[in-house]
Structure formats: C-alpha cells, structure tokens
N, C-alpha and C positions, 0 to 999 in steps of 0.2 A: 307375725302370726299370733293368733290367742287359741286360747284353750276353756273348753267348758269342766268342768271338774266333777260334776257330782249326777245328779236324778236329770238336771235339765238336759242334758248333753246327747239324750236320746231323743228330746221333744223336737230338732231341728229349728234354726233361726231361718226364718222366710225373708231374708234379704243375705246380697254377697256385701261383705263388707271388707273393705279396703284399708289397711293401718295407712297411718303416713308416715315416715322415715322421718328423723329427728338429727338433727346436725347439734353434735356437742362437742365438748375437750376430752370428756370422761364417758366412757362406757355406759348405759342404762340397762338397771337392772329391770327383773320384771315387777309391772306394775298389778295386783290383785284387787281386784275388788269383789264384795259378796253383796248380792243383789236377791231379792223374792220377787216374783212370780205365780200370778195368781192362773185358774183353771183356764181361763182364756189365753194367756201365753203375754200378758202384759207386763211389764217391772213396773212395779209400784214403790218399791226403795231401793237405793245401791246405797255401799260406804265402800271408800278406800280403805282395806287392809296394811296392805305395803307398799309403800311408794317406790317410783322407778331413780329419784335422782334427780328427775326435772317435773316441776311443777305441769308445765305445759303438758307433757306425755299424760300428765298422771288426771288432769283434767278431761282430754281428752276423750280415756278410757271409760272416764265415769260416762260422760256425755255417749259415749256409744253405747254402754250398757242400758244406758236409760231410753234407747229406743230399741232397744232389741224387741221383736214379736216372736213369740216360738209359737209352734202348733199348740191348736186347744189340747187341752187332757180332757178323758171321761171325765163322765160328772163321778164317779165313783173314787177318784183322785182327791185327795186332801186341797183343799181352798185355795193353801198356798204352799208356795214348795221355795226351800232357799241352797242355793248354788255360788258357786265362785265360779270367777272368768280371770284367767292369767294372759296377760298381753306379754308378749314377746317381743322388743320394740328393736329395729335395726338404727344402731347409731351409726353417722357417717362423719368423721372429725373434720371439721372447717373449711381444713387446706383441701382436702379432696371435695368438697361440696362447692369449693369457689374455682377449683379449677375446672368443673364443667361448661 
C-alpha cells in the first residue's frame, strides 16, 4: 500500500495502482519519496527521501510517482504544490516465494 502525506492526498490519483510484492532475506522498510505537482495534476520532479532496503523497490516507487496524474486544482491554487508518497512494500522471504 502507499500513502499520500500532505495537500495532494485530497486531489485523488486518476489511475488504481497496484504495488508489486518483493521477495527478500531481510524485511523492507518503507520507501518515501517527495515529489511536486503542478495545477494540472502532473509530477514534474520526485527524489527519494528514505530508502526501503532494496534498491529495486526503491526504484520502483520513484517510477510510479512519476506517473501519477491527480485531479486539475483551481487556477486559484499555487502553480505548484510538493507532497510525499510513503510505500508500504510486502516482503515475502525466498523459501515461501519458491515454494509456490
């Protein structure tokens, strides 16, 4: 699951979006990134904050923030507005991923 953190989180993302589950040794913590968002609902920058532990998740997440579309804002709304997205990532360890 993810999380939107701040102003965006009421604008709604116009797509469901699906994490993928990650198979590792070690737990994944959550991966943050903080992203802007202009009046039309585009990300025009992300950076990773905190990383999860595995490079791959952490890649990932940036790649999903970077297509997110949220609802337009009034044109009365500031240009651009900057938010964080917290991914909550399910690790599944090895032996129970190969024994499927």
């Amino acid at each position: 699951m993810f999380r939107i953190g701040g102003a965006l989180e009421a604008r709604q993302i116009d797509a469901n979006i699906a994490l993928p589950e990650w198979t590792n040794t070690d737990l994944l913590t959550n991966t943050v990134i903080q992203f802007g968002a202009n009046r039309a609902g585009q990300v025009f920058t992300e950076a990773l904050l905190e990383g999860s532990g595995l490079d791959e998740a952490d890649q990932a997440a940036l790649a999903l923030v970077r297509d997110f579309r949220f609802r337009p804002a009034p044109r009365t709304a500031p240009p651009e507005t900057w938010d964080t997205a917290i991914f909550c990532w399910r690790t599944i360890p090895p032996s129970a991923h190969s024994a499927k």
